[in-house]
N, C-alpha and C positions, 0 to 999 in steps of 0.2 A: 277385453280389448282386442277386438282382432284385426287390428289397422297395426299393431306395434310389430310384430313379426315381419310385417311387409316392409314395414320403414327401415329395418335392418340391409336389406338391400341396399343404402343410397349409405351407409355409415361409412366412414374412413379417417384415418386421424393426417392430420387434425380434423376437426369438427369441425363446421362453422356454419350460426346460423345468424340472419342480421347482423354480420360484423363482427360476432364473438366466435372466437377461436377457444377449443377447447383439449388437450394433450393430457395421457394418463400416463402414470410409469408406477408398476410396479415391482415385490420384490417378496417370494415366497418367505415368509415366518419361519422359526422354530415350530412352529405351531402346523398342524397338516390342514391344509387349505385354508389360511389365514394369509394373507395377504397384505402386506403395511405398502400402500400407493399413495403418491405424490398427487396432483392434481392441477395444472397449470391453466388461467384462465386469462383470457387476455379479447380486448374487441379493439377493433380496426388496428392492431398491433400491438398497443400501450395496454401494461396488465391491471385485469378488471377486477379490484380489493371493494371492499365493502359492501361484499354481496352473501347471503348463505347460502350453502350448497346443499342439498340433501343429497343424497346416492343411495340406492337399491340397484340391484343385479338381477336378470330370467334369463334360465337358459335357453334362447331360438330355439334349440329341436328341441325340449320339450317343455312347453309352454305352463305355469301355473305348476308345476311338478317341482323346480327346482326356484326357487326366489330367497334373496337377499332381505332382512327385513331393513326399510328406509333408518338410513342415519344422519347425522351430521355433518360434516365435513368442520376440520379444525382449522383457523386461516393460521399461516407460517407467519415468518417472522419476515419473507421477501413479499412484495403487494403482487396480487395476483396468484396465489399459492395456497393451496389446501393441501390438510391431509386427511386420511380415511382409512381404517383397515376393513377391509372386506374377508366377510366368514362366509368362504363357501363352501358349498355341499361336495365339490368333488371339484377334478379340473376340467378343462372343456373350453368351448365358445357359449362366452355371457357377453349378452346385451347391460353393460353397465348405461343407467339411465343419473345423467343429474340434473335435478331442478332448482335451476335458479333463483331467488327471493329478496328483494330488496329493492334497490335504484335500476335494477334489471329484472323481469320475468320473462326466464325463458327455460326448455326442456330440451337438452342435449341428448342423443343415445349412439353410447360409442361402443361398437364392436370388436372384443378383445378375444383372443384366446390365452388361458392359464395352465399352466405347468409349473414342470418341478425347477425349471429356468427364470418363471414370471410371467410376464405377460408381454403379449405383442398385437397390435394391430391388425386384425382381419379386414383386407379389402376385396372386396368383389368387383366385378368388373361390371356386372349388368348385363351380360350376357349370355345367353343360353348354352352349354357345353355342344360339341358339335358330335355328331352320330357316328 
């Protein structure tokens, strides 16, 4: 897939593609690079429940090297609410990907960075650093 590394450029949270807004939060484990994240999904503002989630993780810089195997996302017990523990290989900037399934088909890719704090939103700006 060499279109998906490009697309990381245009990520920032929230997400939103067609109307669906998509927010992660997470919260470093006990565990070392285990991760226990929230997952907030909502379109045109009202939250989007009765959909499945899948989620995997690549790491941008380096591609195919470092990935998440796809899992499920759990719905909470608020509408529009998942959860998901992500096992990663190390911390860094991951392109977490979730695929949507049900009364929605759609592929979100939000750009996080992970540490020993959790995680936060990587945004870019789209423009070239200056010389």
């Amino acid at each position: 897939m060499r279109i998906f590394p490009y697309l990381l450029i245009f990520a920032s949270v929230p997400v939103s593609a067609q109307g669906i807004q998509a927010q992660l939060q997470c919260k470093l484990t006990r565990t070392d690079y285990v991760y226990a994240c929230g997952i907030r999904l909502a379109r045109d503002g009202r939250p989007l429940a009765g959909v499945e989630v899948t989620v995997d993780a690549d790491m941008p810089s380096m591609p195919g090297a470092h990935s998440v195997t796809p899992l499920t996302a759990r719905p909470r017990a608020k509408p529009g609410e998942y959860a998901a523990k992500l096992d990663l290989e190390m911390m860094g900037e991951w392109a977490v990907r979730l695929r949507l399934a049900g009364p929605v088909q759609e592929q979100l890719i939000l750009l996080y960075a992970f540490d020993d704090k959790g995680a936060r939103p990587v945004i870019r700006s789209g423009k070239l650093p200056r010389k």
